[in-house]
LUMNUDO-942296 format. One record per atom (N, C-alpha, C): residue number from 0; atom name; x, y, z. Coordinates in nm, 2 decimals. Atoms other than C-alpha are relative to their C-alpha. Layout:
<nodes>
NUM,CA,X,Y,Z
...
</nodes>
This chain:
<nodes>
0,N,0.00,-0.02,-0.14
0,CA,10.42,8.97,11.96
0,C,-0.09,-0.10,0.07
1,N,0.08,0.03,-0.10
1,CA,10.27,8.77,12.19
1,C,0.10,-0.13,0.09
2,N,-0.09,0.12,-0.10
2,CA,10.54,8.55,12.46
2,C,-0.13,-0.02,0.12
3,N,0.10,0.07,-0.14
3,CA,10.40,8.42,12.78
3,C,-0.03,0.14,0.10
4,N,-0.06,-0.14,-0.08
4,CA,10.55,8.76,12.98
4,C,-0.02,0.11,-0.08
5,N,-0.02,-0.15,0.06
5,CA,10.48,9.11,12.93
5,C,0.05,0.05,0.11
6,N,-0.06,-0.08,-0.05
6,CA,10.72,9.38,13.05
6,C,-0.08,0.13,0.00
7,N,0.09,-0.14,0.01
7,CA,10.50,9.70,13.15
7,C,0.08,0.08,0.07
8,N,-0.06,-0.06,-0.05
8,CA,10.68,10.02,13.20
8,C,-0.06,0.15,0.00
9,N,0.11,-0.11,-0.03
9,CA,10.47,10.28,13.34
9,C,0.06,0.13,0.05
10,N,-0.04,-0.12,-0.06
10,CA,10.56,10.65,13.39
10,C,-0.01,0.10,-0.09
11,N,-0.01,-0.13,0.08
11,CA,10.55,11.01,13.26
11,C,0.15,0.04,0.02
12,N,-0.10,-0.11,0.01
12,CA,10.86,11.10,13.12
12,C,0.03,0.10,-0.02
13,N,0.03,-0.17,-0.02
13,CA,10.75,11.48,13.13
13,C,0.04,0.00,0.14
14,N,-0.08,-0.09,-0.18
14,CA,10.86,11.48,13.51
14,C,0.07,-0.10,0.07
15,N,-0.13,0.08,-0.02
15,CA,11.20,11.32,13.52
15,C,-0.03,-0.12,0.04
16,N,0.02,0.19,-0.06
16,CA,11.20,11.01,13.77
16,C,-0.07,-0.04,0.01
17,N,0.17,0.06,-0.03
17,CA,10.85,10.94,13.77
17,C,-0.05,-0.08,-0.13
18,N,0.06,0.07,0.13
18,CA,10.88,10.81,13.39
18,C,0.15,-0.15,0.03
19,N,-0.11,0.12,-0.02
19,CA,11.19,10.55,13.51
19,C,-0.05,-0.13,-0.03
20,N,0.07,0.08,0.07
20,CA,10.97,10.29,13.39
20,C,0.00,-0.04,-0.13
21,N,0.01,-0.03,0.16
21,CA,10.92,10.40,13.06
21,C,0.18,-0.03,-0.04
22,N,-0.18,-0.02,0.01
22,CA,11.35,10.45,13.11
22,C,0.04,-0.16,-0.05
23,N,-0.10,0.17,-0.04
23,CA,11.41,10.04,13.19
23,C,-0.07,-0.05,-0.12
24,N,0.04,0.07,0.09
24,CA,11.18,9.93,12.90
24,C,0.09,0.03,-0.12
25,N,-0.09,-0.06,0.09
25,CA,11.36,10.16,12.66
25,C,0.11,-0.06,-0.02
26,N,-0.09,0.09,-0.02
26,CA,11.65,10.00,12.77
26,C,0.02,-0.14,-0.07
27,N,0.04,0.10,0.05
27,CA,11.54,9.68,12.70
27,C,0.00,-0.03,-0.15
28,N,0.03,-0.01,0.14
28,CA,11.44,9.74,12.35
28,C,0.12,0.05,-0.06
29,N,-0.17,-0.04,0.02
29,CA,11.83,9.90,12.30
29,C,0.07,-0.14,0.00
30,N,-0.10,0.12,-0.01
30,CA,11.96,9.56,12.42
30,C,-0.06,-0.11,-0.10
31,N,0.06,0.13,0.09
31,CA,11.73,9.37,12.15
31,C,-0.08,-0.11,0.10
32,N,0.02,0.06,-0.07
32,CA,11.62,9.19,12.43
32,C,-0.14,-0.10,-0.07
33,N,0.10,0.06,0.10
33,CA,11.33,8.92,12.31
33,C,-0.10,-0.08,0.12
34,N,0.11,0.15,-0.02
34,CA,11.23,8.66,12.61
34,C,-0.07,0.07,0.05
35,N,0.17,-0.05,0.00
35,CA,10.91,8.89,12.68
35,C,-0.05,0.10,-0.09
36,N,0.03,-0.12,0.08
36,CA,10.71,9.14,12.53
36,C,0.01,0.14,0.09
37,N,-0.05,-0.08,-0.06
37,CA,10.81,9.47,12.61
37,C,-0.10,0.15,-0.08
38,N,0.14,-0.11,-0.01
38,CA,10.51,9.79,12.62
38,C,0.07,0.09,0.07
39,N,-0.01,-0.15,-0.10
39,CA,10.58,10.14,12.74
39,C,-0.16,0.01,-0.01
40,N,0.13,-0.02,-0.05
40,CA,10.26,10.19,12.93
40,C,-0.02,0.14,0.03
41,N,0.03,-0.10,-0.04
41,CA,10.28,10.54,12.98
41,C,-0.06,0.04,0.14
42,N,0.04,0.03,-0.09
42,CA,10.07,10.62,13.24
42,C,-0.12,-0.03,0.09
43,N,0.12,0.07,-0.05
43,CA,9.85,10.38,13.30
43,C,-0.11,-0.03,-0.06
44,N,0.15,0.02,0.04
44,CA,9.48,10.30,13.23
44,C,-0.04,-0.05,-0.04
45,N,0.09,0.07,0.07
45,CA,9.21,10.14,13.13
45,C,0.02,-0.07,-0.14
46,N,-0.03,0.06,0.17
46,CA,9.35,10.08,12.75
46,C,0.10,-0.10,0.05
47,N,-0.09,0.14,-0.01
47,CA,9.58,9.82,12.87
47,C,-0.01,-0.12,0.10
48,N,0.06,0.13,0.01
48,CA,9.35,9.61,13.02
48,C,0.01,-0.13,-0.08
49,N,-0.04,0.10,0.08
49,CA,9.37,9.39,12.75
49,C,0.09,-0.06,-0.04
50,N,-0.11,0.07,-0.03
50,CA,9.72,9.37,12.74
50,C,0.04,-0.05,0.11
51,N,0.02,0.15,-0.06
51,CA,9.72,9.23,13.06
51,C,-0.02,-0.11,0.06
52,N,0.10,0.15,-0.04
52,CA,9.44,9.01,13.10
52,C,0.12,-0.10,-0.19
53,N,-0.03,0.09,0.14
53,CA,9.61,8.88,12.75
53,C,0.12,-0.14,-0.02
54,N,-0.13,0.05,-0.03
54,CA,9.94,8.75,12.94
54,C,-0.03,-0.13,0.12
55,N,0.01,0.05,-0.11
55,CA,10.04,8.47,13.17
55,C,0.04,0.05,0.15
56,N,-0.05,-0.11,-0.12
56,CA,10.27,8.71,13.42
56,C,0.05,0.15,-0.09
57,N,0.00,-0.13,0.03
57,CA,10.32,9.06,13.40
57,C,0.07,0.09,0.11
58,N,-0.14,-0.02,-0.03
58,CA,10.66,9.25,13.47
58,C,-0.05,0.14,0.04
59,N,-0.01,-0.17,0.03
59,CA,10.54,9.64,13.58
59,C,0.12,0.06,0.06
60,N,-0.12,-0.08,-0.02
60,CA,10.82,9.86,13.64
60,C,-0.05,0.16,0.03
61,N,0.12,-0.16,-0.04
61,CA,10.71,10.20,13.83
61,C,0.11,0.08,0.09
62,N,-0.05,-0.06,-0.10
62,CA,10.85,10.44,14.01
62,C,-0.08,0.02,0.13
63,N,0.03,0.03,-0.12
63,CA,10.78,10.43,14.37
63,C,0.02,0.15,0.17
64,N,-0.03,-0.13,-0.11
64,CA,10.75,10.76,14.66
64,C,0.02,-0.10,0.11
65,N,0.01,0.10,-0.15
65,CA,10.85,10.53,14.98
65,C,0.08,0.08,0.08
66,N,-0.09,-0.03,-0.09
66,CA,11.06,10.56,15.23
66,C,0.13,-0.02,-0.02
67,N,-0.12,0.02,0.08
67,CA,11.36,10.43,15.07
67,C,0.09,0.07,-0.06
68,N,-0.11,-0.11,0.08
68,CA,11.67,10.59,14.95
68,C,-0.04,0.00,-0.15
69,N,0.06,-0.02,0.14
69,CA,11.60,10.73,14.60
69,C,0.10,-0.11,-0.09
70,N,-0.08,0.12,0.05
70,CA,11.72,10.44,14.32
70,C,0.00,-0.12,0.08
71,N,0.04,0.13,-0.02
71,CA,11.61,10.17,14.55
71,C,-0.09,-0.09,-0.06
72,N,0.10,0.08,0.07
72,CA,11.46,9.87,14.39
72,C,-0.02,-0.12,0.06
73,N,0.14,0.11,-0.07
73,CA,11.18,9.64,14.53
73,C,-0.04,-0.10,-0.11
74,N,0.06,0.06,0.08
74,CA,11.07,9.36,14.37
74,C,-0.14,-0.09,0.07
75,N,0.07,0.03,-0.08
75,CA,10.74,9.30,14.48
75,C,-0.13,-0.12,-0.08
76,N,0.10,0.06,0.03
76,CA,10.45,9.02,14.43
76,C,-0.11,-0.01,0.02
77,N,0.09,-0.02,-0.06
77,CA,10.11,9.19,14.46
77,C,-0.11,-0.13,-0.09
78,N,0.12,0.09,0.01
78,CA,9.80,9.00,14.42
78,C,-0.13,0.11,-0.03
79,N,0.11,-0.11,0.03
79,CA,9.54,9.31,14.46
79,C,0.06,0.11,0.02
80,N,-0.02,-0.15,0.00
80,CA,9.58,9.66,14.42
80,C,0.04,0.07,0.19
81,N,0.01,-0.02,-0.17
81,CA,9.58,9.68,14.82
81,C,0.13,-0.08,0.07
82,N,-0.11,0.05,0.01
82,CA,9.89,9.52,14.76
82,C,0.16,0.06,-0.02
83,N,-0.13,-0.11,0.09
83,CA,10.11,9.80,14.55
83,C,0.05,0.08,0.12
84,N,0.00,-0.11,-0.07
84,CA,10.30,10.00,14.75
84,C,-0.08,0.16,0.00
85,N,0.11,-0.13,0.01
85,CA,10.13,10.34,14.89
85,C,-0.02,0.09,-0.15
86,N,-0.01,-0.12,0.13
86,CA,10.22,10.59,14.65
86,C,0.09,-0.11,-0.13
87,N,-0.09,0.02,0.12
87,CA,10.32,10.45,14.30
87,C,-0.02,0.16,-0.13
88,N,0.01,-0.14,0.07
88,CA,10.39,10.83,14.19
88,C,-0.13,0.08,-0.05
89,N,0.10,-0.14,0.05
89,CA,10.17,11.05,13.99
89,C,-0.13,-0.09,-0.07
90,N,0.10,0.08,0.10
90,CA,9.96,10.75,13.80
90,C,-0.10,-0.10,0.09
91,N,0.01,0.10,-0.08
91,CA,9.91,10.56,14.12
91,C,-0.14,-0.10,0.00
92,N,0.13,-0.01,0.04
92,CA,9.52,10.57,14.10
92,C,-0.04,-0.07,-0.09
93,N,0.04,0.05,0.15
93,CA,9.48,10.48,13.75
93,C,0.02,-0.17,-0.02
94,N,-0.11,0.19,-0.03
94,CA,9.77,10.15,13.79
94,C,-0.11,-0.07,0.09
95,N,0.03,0.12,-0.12
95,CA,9.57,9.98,14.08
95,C,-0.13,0.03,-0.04
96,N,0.20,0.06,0.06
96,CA,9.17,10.06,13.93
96,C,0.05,-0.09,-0.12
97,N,-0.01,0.06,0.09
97,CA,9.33,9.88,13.64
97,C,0.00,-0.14,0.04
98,N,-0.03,0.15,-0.09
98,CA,9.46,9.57,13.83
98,C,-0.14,-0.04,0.07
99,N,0.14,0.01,-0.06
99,CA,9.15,9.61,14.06
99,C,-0.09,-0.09,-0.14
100,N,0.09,0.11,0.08
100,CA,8.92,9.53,13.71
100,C,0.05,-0.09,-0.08
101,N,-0.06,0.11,0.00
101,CA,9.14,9.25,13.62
101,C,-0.01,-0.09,0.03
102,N,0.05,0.06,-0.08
102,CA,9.09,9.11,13.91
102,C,-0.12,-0.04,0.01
103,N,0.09,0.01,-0.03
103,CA,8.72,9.14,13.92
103,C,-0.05,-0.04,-0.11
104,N,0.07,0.06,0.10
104,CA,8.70,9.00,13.58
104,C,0.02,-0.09,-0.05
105,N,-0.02,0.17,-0.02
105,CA,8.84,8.69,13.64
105,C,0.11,-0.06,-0.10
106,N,-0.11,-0.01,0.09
106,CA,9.15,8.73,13.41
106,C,0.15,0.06,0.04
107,N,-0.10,-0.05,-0.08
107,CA,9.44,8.79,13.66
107,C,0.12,-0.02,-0.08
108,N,-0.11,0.05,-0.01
108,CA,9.78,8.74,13.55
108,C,0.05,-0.01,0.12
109,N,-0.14,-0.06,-0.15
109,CA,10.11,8.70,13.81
109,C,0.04,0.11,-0.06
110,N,-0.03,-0.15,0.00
110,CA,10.19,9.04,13.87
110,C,0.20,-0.03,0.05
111,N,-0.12,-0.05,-0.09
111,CA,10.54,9.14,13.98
111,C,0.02,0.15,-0.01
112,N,-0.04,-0.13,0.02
112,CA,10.63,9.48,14.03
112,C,0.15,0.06,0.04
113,N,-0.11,-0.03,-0.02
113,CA,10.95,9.64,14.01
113,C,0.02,0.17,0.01
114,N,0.03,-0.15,-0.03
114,CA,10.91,9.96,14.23
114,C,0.18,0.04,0.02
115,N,-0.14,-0.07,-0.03
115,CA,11.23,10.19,14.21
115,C,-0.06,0.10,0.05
116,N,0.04,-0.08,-0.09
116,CA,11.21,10.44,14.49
116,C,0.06,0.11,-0.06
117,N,-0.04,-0.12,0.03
117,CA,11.22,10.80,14.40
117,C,-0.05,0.12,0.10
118,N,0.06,-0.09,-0.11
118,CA,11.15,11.14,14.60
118,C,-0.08,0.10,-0.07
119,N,0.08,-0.15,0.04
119,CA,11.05,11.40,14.38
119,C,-0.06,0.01,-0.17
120,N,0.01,0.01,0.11
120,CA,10.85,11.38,14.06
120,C,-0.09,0.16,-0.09
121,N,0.10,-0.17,0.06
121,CA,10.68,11.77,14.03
121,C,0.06,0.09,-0.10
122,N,-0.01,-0.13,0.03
122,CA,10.90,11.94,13.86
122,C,0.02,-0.09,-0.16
123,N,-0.03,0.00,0.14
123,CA,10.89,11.93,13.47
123,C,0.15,-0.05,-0.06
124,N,-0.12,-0.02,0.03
124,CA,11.20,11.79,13.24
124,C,-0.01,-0.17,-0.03
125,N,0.05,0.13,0.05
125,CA,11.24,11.45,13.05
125,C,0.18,-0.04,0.04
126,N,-0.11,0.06,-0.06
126,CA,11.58,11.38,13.24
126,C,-0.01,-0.08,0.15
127,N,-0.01,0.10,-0.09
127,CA,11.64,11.08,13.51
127,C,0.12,0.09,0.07
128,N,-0.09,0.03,-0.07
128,CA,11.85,11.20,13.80
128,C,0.08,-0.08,0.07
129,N,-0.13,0.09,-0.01
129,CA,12.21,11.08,13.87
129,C,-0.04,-0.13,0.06
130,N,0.00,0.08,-0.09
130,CA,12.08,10.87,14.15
130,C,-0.12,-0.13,-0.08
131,N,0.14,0.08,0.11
131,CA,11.75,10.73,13.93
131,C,0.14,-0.08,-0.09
132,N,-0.05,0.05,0.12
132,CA,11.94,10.71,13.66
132,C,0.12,-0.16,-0.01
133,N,-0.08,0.09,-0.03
133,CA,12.23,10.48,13.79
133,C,-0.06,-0.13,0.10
134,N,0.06,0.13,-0.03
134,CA,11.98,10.20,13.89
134,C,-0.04,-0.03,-0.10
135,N,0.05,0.07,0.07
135,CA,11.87,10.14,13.57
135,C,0.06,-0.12,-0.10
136,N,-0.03,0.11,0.00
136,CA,12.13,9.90,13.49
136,C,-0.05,-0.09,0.08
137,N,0.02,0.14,-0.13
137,CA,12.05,9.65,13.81
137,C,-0.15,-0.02,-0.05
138,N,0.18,0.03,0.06
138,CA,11.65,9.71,13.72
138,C,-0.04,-0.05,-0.10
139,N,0.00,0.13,0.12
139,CA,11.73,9.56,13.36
139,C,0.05,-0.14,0.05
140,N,0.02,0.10,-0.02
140,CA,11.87,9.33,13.52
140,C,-0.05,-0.13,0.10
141,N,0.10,0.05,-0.09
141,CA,11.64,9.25,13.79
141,C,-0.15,-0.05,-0.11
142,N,0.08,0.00,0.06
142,CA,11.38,9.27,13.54
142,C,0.04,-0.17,-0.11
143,N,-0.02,0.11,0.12
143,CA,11.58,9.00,13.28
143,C,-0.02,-0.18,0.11
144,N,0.01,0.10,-0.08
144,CA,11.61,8.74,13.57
144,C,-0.18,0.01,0.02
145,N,0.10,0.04,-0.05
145,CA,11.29,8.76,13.67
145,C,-0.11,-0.05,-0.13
146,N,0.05,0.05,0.11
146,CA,11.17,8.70,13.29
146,C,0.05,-0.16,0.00
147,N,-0.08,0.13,0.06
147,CA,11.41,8.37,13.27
147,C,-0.07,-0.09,0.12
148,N,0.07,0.15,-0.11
148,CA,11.24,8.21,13.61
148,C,-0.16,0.03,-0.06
149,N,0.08,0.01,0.07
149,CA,10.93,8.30,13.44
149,C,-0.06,-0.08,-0.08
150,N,-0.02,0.12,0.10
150,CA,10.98,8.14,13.11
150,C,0.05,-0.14,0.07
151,N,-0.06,0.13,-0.07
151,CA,11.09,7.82,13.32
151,C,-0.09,-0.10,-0.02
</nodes>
C-alpha cells in the first residue's frame, strides 16, 4: 500500500446514510479498483492522522446534512476545517479537529471531499436508503475521476 492518493470513507454504518462513505469505498474494493489507496475510516479521529499526513491528496467521502436534496453530491476543495461543510453528520467534530492538527503540523495534504447530502442519520439500521443508495454509483465515479486528474 502506499500510491500517491488515499480514498477516505468516513461514516457509521450503524445508522444507515450516515455510513455512505464507508458504502462508496466498499464499492471500490468490489471493483478491484487500484489507482489509490482505499481506507474505511469509520468515524473519524485522531488514529488516522498518520494516514493522512502520510499522502500527497486525500479523497474523503462523507455524508453531508445540508440543504440539498438527499443523494446530492458535492465535490468540494477545503483547505481548513472552516472549510467542510456545516454539518458533516454525526462525526463532524472529530473529521475537522483532525484536519485542523494536520494543518497545524505542517503536513497538509490536498484534501477533496466528496459530501453526499443526506437528511436523517438517527435512527439505527445498517441499510442505505433508496435515494442514498442510488448515488453511489456517480460518487464511485466522481470519486474515480477525481483519482485519474490526481495521478496526472
Amino acid at each position: 500500500m502506499q500510491n500517491s492518493v488515499l480514498v477516505l470513507g468516513i461514516g457509521n454504518i450503524l445508522m444507515n446514510d450516515e455510513g455512505v462513505g464507508i458504502h462508496v469505498v466498499s464499492k471500490l474494493e468490489q471493483e478491484g479498483f487500484t489507482g489509490a489507496d482505499l481506507i474505511d475510516g469509520g468515524t473519524g479521529g485522531f488514529h488516522l492522522l498518520g494516514f493522512i499526513q502520510s499522502y500527497k491528496s486525500v479523497i474523503i467521502i462523507d455524508a453531508s446534512i445540508d440543504e440539498f436534496p438527499t443523494g446530492n453530491i458535492r465535490i468540494l476543495h477545503p483547505k481548513y476545517a472552516k472549510d467542510f461543510p456545516k454539518q458533516l453528520s454525526a462525526h463532524e467534530i472529530g473529521l475537522k479537529d483532525l484536519i485542523d492538527a494536520a494543518f497545524l503540523l505542517g503536513n497538509m495534504p490536498e484534501l477533496h471531499l466528496v459530501a453526499i447530502s443526506i437528511k436523517n442519520f438517527q435512527e439505527m439500521g445498517m441499510d442505505l436508503t433508496p435515494d442514498v443508495e442510488a448515488t453511489i454509483p456517480e460518487a464511485v465515479k466522481c470519486v474515480k475521476n477525481l483519482v485519474k486528474i490526481l495521478n496526472i
